[in-house]
C-alpha positions as CSV (number, residue, x, y, z in Angstrom):
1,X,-89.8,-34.5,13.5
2,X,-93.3,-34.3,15.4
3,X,-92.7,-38.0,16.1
4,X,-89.4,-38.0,17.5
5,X,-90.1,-34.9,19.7
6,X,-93.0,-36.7,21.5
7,X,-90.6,-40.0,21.6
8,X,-87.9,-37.6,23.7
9,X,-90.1,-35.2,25.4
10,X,-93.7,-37.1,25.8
11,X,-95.0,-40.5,26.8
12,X,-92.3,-42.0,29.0
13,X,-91.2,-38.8,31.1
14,X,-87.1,-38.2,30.8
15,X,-86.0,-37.8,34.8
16,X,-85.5,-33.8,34.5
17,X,-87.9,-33.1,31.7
18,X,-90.6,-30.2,32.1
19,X,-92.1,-30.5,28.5
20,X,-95.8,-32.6,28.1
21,X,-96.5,-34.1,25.3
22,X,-99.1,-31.5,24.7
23,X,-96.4,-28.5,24.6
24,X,-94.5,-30.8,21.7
25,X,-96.0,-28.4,19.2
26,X,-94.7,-25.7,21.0
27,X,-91.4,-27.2,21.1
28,X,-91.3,-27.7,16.9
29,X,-92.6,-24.0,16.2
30,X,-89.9,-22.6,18.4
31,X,-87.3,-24.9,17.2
32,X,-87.5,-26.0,13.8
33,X,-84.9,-24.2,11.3
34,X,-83.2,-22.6,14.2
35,X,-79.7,-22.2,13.2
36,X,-77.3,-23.8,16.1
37,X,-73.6,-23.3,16.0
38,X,-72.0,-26.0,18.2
39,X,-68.2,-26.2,19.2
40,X,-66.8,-29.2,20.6
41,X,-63.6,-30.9,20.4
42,X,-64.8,-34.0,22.2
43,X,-65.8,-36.4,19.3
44,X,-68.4,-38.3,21.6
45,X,-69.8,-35.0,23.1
46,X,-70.3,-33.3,19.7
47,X,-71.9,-36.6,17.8
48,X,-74.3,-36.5,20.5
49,X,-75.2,-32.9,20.8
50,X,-75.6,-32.5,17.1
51,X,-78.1,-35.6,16.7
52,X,-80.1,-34.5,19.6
53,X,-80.4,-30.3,18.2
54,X,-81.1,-32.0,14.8
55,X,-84.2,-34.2,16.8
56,X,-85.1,-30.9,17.8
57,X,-85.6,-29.9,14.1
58,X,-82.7,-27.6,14.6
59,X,-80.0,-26.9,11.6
60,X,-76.8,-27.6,13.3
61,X,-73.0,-26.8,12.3
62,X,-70.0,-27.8,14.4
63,X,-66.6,-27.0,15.4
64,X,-63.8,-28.8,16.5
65,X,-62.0,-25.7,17.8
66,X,-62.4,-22.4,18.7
67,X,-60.9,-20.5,15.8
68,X,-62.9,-22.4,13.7
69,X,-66.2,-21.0,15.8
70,X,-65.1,-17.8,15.2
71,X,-64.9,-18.1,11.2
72,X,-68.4,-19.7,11.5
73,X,-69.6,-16.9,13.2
74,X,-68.4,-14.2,10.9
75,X,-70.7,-15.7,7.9
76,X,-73.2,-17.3,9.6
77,X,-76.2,-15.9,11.4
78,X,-76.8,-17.9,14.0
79,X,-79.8,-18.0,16.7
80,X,-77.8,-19.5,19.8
81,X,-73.9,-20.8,19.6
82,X,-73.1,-23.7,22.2
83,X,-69.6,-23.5,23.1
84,X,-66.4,-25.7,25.1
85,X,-64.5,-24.1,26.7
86,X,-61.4,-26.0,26.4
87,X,-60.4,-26.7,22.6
88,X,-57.4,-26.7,21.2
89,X,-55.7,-23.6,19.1
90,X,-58.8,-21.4,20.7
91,X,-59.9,-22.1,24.1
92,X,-63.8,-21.2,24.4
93,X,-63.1,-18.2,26.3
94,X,-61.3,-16.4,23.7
95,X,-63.7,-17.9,20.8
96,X,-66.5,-16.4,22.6
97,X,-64.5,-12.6,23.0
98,X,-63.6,-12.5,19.6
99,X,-67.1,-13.2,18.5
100,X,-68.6,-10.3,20.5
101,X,-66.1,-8.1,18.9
102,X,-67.3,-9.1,15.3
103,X,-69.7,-7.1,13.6
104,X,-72.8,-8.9,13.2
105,X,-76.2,-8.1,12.2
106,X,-77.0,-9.6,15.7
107,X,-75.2,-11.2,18.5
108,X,-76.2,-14.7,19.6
109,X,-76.5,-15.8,22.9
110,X,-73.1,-17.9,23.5
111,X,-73.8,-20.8,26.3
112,X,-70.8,-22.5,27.7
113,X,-70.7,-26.0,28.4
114,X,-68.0,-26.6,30.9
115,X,-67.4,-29.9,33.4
116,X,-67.5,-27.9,36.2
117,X,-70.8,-25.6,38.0
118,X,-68.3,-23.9,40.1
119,X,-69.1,-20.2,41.0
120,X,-65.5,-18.9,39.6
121,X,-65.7,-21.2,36.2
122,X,-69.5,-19.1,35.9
123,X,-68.3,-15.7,36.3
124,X,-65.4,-16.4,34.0
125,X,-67.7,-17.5,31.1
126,X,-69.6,-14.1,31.9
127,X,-66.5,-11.8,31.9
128,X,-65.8,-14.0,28.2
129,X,-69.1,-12.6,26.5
130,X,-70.6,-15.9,27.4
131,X,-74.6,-15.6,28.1
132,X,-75.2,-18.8,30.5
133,X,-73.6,-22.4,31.0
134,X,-74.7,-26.2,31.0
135,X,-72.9,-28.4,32.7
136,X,-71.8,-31.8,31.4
137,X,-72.2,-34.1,30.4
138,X,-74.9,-32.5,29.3
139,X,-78.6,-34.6,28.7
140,X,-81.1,-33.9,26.1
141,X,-83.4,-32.8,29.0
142,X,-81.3,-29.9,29.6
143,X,-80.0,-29.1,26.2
144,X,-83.7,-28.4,25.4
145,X,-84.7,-26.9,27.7
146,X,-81.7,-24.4,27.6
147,X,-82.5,-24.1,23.7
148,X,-85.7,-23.0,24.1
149,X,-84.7,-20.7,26.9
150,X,-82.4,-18.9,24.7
151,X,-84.5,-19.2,21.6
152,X,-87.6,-17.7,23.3
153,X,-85.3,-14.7,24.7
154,X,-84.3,-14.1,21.4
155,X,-87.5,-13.9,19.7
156,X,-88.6,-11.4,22.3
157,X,-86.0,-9.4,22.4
158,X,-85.7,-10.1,25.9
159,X,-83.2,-22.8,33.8
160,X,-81.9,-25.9,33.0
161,X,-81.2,-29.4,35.4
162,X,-77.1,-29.2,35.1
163,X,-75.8,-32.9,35.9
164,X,-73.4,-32.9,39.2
165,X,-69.9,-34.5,39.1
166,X,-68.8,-37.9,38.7
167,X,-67.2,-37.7,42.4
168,X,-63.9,-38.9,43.6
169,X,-64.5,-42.2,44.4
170,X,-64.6,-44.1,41.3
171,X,-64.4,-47.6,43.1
172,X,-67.4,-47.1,44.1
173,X,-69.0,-45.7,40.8
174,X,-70.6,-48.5,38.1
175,X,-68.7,-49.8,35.6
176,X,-71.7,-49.2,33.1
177,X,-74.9,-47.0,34.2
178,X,-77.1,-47.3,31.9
179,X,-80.0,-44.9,32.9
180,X,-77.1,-42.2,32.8
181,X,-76.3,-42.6,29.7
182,X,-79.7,-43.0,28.2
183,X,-80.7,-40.0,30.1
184,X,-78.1,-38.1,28.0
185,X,-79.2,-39.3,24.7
186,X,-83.1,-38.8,25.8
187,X,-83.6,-42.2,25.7
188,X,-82.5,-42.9,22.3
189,X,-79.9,-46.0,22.0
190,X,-79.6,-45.4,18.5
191,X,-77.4,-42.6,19.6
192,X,-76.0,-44.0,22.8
193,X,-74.5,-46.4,20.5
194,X,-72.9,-44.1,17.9
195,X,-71.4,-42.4,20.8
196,X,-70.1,-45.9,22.5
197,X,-68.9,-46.9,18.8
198,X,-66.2,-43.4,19.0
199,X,-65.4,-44.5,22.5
200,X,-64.5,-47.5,21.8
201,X,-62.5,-46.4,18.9
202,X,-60.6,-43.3,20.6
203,X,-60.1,-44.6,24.3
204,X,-57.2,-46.4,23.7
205,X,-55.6,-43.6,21.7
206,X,-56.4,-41.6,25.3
207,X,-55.1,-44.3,27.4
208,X,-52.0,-44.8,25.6
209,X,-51.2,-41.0,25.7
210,X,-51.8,-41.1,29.4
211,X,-48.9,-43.8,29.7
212,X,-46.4,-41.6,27.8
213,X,-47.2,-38.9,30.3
214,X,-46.2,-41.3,33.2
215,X,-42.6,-39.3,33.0
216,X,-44.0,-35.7,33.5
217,X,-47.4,-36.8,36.0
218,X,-49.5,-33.7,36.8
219,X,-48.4,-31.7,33.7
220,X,-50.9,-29.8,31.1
221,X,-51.2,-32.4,28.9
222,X,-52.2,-35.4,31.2
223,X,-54.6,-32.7,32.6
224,X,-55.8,-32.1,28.9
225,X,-55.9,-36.0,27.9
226,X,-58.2,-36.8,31.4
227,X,-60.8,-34.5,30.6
228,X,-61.0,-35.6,27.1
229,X,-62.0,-38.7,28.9
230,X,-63.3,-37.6,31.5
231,X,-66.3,-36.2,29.3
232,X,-66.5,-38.7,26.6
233,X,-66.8,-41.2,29.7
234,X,-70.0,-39.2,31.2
235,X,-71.6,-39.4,27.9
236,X,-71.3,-43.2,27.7
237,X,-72.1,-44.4,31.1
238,X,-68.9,-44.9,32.0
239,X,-69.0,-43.9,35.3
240,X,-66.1,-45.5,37.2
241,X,-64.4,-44.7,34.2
242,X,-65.4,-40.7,34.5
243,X,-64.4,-40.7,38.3
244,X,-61.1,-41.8,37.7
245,X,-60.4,-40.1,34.8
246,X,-61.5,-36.5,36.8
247,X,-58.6,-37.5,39.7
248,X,-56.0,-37.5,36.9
249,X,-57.4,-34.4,35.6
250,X,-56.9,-32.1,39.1
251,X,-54.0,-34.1,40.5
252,X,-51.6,-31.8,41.7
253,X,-48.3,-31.0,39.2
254,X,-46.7,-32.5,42.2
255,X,-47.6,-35.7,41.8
256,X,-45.4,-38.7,41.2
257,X,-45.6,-41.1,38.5
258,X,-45.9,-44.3,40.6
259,X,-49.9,-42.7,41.6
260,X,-50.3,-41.8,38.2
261,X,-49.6,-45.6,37.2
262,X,-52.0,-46.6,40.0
263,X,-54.8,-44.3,39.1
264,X,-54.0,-45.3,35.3
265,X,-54.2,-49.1,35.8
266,X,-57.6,-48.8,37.5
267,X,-59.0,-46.6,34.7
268,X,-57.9,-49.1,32.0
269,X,-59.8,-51.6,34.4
270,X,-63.0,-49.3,34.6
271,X,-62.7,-49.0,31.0
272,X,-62.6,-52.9,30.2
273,X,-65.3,-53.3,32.9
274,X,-67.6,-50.8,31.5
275,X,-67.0,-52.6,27.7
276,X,-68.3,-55.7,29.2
277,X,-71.2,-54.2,31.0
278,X,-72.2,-52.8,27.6
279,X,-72.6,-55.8,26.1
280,X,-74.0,-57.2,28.6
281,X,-76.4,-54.9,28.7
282,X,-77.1,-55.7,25.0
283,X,-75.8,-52.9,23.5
284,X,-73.4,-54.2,21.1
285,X,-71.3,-55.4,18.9
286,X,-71.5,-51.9,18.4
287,X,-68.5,-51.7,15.6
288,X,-70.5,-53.8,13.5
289,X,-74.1,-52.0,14.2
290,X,-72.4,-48.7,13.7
291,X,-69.5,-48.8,11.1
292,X,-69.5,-45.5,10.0
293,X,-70.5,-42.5,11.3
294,X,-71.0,-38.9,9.9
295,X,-67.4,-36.4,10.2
């Protein structure tokens, strides 16, 4: 653990980072055995948040909704719960209310993560029972940092770098940046490229939905399939891809088709441009590197 702590936090210096490699000691004794409840629908986010708590030395269970969270919660006694705030069957929102209204030895600090760092989006997670937010996609510089924030607080009994948006103009985003994505993973490609192996795997799945949505544009469940996407893209690189993806998600339930179809054809572009950057980029075949990865 002590090794792959100072690989993340010391020598070369992860843009956002505030730990030395002299505090990594620091990091481990606060860390290590710390019982992390994560839920996360997104199969890319949650493969990456759960290898980079576990670098941390943390033990880590997951979710892939809400009501599941909740159940967690009941029997588990947990020192900090990470938590979406849109899943499906329990949004995040109402996962995090129903927690505080459990009876538990002690309540855990509950930190949204949410694709927006709007002012509204923060006071709703506050008025939910939710502590504090990251914003994704969310990098192992922050997801530290915020850990140890919450951690510290709770041994006492008493700020993170958030990542911006993509922005709206995905032609001019890059198919593939690869700093971004590294920057997520801490620098690790080991899991950059489990996370690019479930991309690869689930984006035409997301695609393909998107096209059957072409008959009802600007509905809930484009809106919900886009920012699926949308934050698997952010934790891959794919940055055109991510741009794109985020003007399907908040296009008005006005919209017609025929932009949908525009918008959709350029995303499947982004997303075949982005594949080819990666391997460019020497980062595949990542189906054969990768074949199986943990549920």
């Amino acid at each position: 653990i002590d090794s792959v702590c100072m690989a993340r936090a010391g020598g070369e210096e992860t843009p956002g980072s505030s730990v030395e490699p002299s505090d990594v000691s620091l990091v481990l004794e606060a860390l290590v055995g710390k019982r992390i409840l994560l839920a996360e629908d997104n199969e890319v986010n949650r493969e990456v948040a759960v290898d980079m708590l576990q670098s941390l030395g943390c033990a880590v269970d997951h979710a892939a909704n809400g009501r599941v969270a909740v159940e967690l919660a009941a029997r588990g006694d947990y020192d900090l719960i990470y938590m979406d705030c849109e899943m499906p069957e329990m949004d995040g929102f109402e996962a995090s209310r129903a927690i505080r209204g459990l009876e538990l030895s002690r309540q855990p600090a509950i930190v949204a993560m949410t694709a927006y760092a709007m002012q509204g989006d923060r006071e709703r997670c506050l008025a939910a029972g939710m502590d504090d937010h990251l914003t994704k996609p969310v990098t192992f510089a922050s997801l530290r940092e915020k850990t140890l924030g919450h951690v510290a607080a709770s041994r006492s009994g008493a700020g993170s770098p958030d990542c911006g948006p993509a922005g709206a103009g995905g032609e001019q985003m890059p198919a593939f940046d690869k700093a971004a994505a590294l920057a997520v993973t801490g620098g690790q490609e080991a899991t950059l490229r489990k996370a690019l192996a479930i991309w690869w795997r689930k984006q035409e799945e997301w695609l393909a939905d998107l096209e059957r949505c072409l008959p009802e544009p600007g509905g809930e469940r484009s809106r919900r399939i886009a920012h699926t996407l949308r934050g698997a893209a952010g934790h891959v690189g794919a940055r055109r891809a991510q741009a794109l993806a985020e003007k399907i998600e908040t296009a008005p339930a006005s919209g017609s088709g025929e932009n949908l179809a525009t918008v959709l054809r350029e995303l499947r572009q982004a997303v075949a441009d982005h594949r080819a950057a990666v391997k460019a980029a020497g980062l595949s075949p990542v189906e054969e590197t990768q074949p199986t990865l943990r549920p």
